[in-house]
N, CA, C and O atoms as CSV, one atom per row, in Angstrom:
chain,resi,resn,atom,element,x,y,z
A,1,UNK,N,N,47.883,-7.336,20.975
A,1,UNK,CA,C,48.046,-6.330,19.937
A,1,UNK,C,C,48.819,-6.906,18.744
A,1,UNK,O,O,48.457,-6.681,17.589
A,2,UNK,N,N,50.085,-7.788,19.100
A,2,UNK,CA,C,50.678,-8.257,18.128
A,2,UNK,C,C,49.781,-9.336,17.318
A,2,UNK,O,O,49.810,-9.567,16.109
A,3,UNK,N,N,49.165,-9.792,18.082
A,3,UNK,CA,C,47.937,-10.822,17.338
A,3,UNK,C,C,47.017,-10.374,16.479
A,3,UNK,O,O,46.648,-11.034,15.508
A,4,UNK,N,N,46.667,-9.454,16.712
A,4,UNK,CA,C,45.598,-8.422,15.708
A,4,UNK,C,C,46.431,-7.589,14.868
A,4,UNK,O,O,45.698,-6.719,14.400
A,5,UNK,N,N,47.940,-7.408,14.345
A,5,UNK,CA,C,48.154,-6.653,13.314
A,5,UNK,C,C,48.261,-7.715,12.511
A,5,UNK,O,O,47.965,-7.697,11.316
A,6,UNK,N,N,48.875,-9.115,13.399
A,6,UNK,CA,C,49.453,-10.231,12.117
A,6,UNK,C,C,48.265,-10.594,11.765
A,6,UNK,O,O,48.354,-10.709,10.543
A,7,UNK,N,N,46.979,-10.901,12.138
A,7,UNK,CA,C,46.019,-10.750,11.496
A,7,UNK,C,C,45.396,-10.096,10.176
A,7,UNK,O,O,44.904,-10.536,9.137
A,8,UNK,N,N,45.679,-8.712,10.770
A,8,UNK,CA,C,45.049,-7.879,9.855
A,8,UNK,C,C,46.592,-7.693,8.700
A,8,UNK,O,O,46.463,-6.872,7.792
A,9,UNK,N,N,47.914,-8.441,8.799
A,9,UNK,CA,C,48.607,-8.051,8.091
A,9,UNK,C,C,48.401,-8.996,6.640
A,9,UNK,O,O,48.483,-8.628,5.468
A,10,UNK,N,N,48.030,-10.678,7.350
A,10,UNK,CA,C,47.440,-11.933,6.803
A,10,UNK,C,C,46.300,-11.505,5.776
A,10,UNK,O,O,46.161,-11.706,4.570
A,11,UNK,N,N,45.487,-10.785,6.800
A,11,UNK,CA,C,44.077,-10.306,5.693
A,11,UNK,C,C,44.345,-9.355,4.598
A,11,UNK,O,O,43.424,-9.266,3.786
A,12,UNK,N,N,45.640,-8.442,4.326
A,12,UNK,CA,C,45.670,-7.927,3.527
A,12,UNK,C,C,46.483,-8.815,2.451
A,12,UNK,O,O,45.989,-9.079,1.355
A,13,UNK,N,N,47.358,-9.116,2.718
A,13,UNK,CA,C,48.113,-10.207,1.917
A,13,UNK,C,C,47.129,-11.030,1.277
A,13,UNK,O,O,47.140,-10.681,0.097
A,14,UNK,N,N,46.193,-12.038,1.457
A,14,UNK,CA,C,45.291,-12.460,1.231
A,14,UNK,C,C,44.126,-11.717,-0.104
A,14,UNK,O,O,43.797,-12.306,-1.134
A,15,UNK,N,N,43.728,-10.448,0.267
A,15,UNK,CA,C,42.843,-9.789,-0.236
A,15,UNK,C,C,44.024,-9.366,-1.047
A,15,UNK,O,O,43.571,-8.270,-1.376
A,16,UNK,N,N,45.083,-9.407,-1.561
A,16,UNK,CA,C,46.036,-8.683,-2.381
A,16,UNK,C,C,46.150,-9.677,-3.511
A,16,UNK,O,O,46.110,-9.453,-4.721
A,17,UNK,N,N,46.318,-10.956,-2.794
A,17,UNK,CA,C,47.100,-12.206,-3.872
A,17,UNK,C,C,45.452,-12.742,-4.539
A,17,UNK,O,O,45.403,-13.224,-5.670
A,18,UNK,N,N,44.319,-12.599,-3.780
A,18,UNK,CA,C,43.075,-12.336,-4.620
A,18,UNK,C,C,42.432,-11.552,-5.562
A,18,UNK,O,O,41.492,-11.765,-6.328
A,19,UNK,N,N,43.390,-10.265,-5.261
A,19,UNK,CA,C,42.956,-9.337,-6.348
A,19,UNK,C,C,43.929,-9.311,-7.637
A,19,UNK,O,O,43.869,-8.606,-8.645
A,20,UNK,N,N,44.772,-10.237,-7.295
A,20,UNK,CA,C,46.032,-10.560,-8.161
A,20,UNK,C,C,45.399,-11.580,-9.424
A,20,UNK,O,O,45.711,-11.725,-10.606
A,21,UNK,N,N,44.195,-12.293,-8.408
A,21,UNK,CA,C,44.103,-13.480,-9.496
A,21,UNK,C,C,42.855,-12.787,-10.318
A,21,UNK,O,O,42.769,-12.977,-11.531
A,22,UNK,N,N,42.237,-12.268,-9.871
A,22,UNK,CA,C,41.418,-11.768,-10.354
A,22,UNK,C,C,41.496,-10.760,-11.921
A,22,UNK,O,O,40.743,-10.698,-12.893
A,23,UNK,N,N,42.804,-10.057,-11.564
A,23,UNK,CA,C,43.273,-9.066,-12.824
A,23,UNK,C,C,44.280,-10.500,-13.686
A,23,UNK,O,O,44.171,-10.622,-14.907
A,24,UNK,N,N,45.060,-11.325,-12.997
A,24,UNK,CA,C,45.072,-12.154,-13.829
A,24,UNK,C,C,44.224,-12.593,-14.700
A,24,UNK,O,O,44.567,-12.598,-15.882
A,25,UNK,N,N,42.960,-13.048,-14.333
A,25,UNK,CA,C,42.148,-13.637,-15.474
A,25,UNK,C,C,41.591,-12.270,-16.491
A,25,UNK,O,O,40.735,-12.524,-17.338
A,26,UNK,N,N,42.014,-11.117,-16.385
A,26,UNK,CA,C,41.641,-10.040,-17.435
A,26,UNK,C,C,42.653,-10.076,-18.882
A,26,UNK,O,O,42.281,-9.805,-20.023
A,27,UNK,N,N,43.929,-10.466,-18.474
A,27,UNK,CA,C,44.927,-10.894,-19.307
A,27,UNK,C,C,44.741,-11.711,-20.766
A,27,UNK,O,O,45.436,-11.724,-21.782
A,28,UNK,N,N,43.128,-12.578,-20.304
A,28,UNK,CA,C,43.067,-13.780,-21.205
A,28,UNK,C,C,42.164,-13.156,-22.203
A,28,UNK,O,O,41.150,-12.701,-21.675
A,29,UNK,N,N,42.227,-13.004,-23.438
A,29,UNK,CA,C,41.217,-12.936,-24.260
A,29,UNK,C,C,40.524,-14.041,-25.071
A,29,UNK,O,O,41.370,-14.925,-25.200
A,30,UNK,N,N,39.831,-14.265,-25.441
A,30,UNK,CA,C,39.243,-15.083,-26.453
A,30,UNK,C,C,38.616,-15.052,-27.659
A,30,UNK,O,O,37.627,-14.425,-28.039
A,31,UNK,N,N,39.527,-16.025,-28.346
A,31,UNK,CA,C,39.434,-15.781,-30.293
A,31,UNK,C,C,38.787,-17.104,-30.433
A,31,UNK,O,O,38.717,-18.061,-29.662
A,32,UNK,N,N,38.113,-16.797,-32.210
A,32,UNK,CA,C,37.491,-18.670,-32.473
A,32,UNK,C,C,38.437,-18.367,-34.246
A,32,UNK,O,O,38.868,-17.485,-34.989
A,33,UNK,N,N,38.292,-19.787,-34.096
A,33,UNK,CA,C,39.044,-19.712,-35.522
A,33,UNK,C,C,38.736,-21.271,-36.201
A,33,UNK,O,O,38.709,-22.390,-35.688
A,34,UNK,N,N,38.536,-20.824,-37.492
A,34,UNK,CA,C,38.349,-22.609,-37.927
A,34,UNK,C,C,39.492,-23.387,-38.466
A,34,UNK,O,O,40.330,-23.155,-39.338
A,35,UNK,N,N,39.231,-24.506,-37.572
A,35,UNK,CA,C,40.571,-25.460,-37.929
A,35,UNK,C,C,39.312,-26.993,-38.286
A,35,UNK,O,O,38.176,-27.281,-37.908
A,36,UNK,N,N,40.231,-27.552,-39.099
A,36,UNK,CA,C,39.683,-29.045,-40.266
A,36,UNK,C,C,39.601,-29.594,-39.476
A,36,UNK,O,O,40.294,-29.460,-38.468
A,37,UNK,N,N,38.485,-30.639,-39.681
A,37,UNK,CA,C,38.714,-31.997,-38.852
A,37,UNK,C,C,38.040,-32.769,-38.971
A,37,UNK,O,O,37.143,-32.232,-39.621
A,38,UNK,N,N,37.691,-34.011,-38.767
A,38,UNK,CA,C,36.380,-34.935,-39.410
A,38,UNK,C,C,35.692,-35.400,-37.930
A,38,UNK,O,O,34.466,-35.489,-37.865
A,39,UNK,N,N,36.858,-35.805,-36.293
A,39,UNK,CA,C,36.097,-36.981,-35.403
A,39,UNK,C,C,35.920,-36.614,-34.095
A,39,UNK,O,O,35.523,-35.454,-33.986
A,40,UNK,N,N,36.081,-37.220,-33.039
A,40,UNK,CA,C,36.106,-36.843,-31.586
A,40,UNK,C,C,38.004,-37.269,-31.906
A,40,UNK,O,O,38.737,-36.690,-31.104
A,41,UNK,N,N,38.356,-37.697,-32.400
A,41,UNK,CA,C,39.867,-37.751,-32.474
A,41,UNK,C,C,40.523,-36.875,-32.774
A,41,UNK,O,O,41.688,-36.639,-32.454
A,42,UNK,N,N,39.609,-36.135,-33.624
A,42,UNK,CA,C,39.980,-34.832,-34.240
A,42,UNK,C,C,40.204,-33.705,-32.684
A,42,UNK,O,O,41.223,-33.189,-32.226
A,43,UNK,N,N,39.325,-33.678,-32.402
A,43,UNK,CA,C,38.722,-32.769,-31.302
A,43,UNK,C,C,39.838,-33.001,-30.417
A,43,UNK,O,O,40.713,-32.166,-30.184
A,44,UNK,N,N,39.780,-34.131,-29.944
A,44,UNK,CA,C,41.466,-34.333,-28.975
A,44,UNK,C,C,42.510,-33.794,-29.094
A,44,UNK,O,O,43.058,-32.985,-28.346
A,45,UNK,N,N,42.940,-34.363,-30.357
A,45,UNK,CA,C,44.404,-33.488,-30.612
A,45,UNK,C,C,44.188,-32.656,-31.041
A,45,UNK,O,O,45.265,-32.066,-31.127
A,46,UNK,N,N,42.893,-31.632,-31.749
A,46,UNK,CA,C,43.280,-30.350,-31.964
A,46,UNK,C,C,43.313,-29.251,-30.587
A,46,UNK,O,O,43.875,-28.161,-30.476
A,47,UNK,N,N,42.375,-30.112,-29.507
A,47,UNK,CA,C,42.643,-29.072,-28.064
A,47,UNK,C,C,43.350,-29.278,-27.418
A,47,UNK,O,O,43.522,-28.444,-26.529
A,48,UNK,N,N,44.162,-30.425,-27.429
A,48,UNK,CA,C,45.343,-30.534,-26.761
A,48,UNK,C,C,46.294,-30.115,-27.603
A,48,UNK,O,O,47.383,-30.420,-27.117
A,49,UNK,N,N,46.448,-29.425,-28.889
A,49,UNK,CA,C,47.822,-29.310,-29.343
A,49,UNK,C,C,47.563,-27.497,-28.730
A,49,UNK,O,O,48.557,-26.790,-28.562
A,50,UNK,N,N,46.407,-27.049,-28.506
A,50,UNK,CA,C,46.404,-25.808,-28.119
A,50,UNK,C,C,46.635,-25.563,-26.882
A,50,UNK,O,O,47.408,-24.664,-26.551
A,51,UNK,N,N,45.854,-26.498,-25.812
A,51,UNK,CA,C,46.017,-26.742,-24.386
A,51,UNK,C,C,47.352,-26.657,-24.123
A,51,UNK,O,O,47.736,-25.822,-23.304
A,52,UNK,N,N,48.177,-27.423,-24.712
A,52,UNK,CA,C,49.578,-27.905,-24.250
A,52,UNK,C,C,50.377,-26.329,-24.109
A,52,UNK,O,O,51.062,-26.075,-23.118
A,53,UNK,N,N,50.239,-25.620,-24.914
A,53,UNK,CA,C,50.713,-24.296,-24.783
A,53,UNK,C,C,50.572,-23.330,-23.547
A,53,UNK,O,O,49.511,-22.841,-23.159
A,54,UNK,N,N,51.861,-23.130,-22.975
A,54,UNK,CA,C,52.019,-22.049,-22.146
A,54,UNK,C,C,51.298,-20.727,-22.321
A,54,UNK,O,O,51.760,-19.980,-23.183
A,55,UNK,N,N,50.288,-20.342,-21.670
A,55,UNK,CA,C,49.654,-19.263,-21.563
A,55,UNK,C,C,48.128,-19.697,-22.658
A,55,UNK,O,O,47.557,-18.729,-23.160
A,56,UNK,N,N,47.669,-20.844,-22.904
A,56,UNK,CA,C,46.365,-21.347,-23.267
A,56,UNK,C,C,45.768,-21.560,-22.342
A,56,UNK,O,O,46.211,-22.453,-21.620
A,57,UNK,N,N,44.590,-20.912,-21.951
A,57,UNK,CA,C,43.576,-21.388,-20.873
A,57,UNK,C,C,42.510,-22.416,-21.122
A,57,UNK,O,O,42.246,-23.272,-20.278
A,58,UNK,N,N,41.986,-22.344,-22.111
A,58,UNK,CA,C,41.271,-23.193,-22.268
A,58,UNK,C,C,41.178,-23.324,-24.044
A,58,UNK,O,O,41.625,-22.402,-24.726
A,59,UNK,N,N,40.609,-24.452,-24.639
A,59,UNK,CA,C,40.846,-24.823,-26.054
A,59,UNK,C,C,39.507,-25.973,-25.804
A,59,UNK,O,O,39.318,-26.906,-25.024
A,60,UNK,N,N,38.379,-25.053,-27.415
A,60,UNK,CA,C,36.796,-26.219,-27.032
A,60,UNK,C,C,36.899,-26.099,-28.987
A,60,UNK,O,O,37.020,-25.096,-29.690
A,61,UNK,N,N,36.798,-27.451,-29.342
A,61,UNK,CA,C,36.481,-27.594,-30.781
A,61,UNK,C,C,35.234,-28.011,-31.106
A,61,UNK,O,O,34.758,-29.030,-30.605
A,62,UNK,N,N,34.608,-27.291,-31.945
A,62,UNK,CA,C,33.404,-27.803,-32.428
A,62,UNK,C,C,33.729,-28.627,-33.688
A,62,UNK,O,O,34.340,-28.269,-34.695
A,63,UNK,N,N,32.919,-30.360,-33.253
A,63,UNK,CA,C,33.279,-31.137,-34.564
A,63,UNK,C,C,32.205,-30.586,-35.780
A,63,UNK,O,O,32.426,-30.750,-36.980
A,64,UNK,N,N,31.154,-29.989,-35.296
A,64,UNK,CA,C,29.719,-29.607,-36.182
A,64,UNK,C,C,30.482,-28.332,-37.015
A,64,UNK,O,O,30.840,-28.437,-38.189
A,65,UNK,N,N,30.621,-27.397,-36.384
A,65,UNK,CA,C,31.363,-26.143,-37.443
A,65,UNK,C,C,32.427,-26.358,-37.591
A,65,UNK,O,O,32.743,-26.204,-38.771
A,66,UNK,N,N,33.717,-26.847,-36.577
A,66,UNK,CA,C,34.792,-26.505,-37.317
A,66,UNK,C,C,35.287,-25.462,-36.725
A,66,UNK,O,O,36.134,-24.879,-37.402
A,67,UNK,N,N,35.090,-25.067,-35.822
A,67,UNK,CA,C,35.609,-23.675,-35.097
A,67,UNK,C,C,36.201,-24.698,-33.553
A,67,UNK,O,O,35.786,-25.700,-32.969
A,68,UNK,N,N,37.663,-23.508,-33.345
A,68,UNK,CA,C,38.222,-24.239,-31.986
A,68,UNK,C,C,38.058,-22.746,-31.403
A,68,UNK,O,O,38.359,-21.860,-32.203
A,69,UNK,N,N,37.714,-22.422,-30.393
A,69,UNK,CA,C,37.204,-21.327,-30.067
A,69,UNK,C,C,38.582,-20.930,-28.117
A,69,UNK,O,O,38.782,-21.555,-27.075
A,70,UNK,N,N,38.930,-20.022,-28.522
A,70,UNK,CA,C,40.621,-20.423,-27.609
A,70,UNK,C,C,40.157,-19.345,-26.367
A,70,UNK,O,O,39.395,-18.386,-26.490
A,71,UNK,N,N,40.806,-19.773,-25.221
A,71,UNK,CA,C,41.559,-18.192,-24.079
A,71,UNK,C,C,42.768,-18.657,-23.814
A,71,UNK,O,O,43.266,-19.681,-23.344
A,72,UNK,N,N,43.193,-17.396,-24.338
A,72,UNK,CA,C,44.978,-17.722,-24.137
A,72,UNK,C,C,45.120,-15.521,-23.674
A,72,UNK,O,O,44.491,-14.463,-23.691
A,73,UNK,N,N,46.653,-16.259,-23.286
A,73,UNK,CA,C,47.496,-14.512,-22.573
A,73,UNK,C,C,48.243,-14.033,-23.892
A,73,UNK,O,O,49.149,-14.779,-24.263
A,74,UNK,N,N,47.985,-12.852,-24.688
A,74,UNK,CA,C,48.755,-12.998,-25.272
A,74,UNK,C,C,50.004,-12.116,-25.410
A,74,UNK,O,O,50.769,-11.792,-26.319
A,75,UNK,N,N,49.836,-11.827,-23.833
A,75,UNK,CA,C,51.451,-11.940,-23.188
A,75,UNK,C,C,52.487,-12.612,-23.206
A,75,UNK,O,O,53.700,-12.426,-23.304
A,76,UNK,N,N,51.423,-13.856,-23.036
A,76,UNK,CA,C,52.334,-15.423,-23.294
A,76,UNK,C,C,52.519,-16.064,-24.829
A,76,UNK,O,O,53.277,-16.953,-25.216
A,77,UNK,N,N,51.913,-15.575,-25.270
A,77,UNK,CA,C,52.171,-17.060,-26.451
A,77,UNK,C,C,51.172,-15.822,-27.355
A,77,UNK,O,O,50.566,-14.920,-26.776
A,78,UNK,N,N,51.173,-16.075,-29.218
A,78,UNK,CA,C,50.934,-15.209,-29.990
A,78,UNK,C,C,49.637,-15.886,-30.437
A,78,UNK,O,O,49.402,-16.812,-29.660
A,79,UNK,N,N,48.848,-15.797,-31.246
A,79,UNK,CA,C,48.097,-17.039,-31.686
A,79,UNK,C,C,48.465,-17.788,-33.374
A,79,UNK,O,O,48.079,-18.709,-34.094
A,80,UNK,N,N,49.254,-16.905,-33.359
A,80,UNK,CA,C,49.885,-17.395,-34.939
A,80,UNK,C,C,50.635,-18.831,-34.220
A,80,UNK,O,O,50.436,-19.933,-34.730
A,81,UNK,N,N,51.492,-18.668,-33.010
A,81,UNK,CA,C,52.028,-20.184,-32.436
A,81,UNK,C,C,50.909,-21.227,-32.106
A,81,UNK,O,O,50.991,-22.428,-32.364
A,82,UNK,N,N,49.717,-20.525,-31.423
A,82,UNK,CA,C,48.599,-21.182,-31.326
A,82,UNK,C,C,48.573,-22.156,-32.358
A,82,UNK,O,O,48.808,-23.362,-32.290
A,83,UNK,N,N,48.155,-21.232,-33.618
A,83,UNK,CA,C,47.681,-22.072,-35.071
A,83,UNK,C,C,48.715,-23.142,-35.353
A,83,UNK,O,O,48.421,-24.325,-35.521
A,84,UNK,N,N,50.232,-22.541,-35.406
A,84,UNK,CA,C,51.155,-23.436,-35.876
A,84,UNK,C,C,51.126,-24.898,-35.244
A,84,UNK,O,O,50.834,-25.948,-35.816
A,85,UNK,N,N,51.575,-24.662,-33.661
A,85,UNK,CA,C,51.056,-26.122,-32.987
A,85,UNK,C,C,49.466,-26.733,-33.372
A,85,UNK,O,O,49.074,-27.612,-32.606
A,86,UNK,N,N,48.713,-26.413,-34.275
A,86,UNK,CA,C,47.638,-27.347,-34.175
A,86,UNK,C,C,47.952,-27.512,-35.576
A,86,UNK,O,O,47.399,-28.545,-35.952
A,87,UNK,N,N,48.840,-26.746,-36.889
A,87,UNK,CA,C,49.183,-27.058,-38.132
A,87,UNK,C,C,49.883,-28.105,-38.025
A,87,UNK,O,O,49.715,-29.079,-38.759
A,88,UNK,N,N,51.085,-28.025,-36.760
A,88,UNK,CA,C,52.144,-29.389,-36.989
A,88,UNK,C,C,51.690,-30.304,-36.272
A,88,UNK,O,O,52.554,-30.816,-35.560
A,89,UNK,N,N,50.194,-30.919,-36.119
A,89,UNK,CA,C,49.834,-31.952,-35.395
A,89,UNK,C,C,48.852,-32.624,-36.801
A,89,UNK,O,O,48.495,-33.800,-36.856
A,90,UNK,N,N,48.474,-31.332,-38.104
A,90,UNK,CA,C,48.440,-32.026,-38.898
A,90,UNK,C,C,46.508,-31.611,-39.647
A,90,UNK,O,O,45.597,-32.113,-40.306
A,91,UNK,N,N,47.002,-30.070,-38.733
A,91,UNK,CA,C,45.450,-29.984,-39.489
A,91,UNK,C,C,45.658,-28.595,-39.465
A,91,UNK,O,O,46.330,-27.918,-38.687
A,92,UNK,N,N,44.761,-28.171,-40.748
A,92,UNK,CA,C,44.756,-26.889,-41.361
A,92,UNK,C,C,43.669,-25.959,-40.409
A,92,UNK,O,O,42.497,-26.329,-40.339
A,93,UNK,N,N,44.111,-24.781,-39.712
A,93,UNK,CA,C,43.624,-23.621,-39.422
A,93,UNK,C,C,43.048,-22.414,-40.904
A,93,UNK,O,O,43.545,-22.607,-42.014
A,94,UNK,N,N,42.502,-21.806,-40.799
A,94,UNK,CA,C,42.241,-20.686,-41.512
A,94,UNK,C,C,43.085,-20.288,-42.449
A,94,UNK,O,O,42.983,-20.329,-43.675
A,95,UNK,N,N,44.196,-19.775,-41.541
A,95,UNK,CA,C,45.024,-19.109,-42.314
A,95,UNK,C,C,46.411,-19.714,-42.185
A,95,UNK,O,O,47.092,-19.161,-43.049
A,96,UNK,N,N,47.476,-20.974,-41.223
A,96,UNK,CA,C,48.290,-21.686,-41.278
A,96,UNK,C,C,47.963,-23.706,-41.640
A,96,UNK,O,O,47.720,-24.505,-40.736
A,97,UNK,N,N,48.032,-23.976,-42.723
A,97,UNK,CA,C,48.422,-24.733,-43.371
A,97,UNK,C,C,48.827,-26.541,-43.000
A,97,UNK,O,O,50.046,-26.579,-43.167
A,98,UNK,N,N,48.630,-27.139,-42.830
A,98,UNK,CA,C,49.749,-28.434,-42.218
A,98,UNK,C,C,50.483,-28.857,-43.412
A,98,UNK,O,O,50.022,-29.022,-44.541
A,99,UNK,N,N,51.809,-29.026,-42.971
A,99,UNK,CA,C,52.438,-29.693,-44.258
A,99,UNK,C,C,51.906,-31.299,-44.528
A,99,UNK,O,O,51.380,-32.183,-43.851
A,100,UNK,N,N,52.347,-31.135,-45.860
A,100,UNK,CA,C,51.516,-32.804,-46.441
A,100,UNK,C,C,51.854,-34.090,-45.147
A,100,UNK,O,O,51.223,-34.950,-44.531
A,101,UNK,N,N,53.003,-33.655,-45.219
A,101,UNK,CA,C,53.479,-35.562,-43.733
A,101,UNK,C,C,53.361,-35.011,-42.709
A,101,UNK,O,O,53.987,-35.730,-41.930
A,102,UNK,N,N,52.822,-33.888,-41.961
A,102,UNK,CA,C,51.845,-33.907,-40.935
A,102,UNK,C,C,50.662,-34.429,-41.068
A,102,UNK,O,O,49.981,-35.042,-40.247
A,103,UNK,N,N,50.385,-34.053,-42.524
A,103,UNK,CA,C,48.364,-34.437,-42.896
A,103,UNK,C,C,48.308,-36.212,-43.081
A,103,UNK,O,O,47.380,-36.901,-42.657
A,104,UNK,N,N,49.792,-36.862,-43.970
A,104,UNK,CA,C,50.143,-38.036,-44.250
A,104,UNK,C,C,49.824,-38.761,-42.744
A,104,UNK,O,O,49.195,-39.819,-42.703
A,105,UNK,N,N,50.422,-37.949,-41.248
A,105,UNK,CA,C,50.707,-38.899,-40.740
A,105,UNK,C,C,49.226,-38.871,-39.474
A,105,UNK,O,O,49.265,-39.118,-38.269
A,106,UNK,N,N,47.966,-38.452,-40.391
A,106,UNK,CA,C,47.209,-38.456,-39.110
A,106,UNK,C,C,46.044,-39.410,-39.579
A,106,UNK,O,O,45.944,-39.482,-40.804
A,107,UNK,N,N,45.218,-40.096,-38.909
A,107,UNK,CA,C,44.379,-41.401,-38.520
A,107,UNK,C,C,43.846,-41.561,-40.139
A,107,UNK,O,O,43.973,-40.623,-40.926
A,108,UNK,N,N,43.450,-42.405,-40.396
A,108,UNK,CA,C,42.849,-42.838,-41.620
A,108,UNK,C,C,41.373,-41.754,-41.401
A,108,UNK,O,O,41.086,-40.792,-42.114
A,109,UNK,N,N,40.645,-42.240,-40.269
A,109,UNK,CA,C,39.561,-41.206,-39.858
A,109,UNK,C,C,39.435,-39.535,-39.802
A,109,UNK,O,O,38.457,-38.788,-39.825
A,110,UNK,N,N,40.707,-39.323,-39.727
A,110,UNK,CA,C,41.064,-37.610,-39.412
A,110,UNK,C,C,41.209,-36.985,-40.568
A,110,UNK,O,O,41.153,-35.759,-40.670
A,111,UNK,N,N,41.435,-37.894,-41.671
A,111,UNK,CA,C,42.039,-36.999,-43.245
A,111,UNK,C,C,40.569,-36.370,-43.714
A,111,UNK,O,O,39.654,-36.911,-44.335
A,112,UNK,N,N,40.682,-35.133,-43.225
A,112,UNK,CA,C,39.954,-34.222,-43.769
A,112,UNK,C,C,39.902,-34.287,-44.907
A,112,UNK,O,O,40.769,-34.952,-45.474
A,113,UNK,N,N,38.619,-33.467,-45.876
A,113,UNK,CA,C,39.102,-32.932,-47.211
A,113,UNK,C,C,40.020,-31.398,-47.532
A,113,UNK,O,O,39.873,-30.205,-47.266
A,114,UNK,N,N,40.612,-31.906,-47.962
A,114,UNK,CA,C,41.886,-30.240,-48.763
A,114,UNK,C,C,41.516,-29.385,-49.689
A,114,UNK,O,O,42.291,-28.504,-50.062
């Protein structure tokens, strides 16, 4: 008897921390936004400056349009921080900016046009 509740106590725990992950992934929404860029170098550091962020799920740049297309919590993190970390790596989003010696300090290949 004691074998069959810890069982069935296992199976609920289980079916609980599954339904946990499940409403977790409802949390994430997904935005696209265009950020500059000219290469596959481009593409790197602009999804890893988004990736790197706590509560970014995933970060895909298109080098053809120009759109980094995001899932992030934005429980966790805002997307205005989103933009900023990919401004201070040195490339212009939509609507946040890179300062000039972010833009100064990126690949000869990466200097977009302004």
């Amino acid at each position: 008897m004691k074998k069959n509740l810890t069982l069935i106590l296992l199976f609920f725990l289980f079916l609980n921390s599954a339904s946990a992950q499940i409403f977790n992934n409802k949390k994430y929404i997904e935005e696209a936004f265009e950020v500059l860029g000219n290469c596959d170098m481009c593409k790197k550091k602009i999804q890893n400056a988004a990736i790197k962020l706590r509560g970014v799920k995933k970060a895909i740049w298109s080098t053809e349009k120009q759109i980094l297309t995001i899932k992030y919590n934005p429980e966790k993190i805002s997307l205005e921080k989103i933009k900023q970390s990919i401004a201070d790596d040195g490339y212009d989003t939509d609507d946040i900016k890179a300062t000039q010696e972010a833009y100064d300090n990126l690949h000869y290949c990466c200097k977009y046009k302004r």
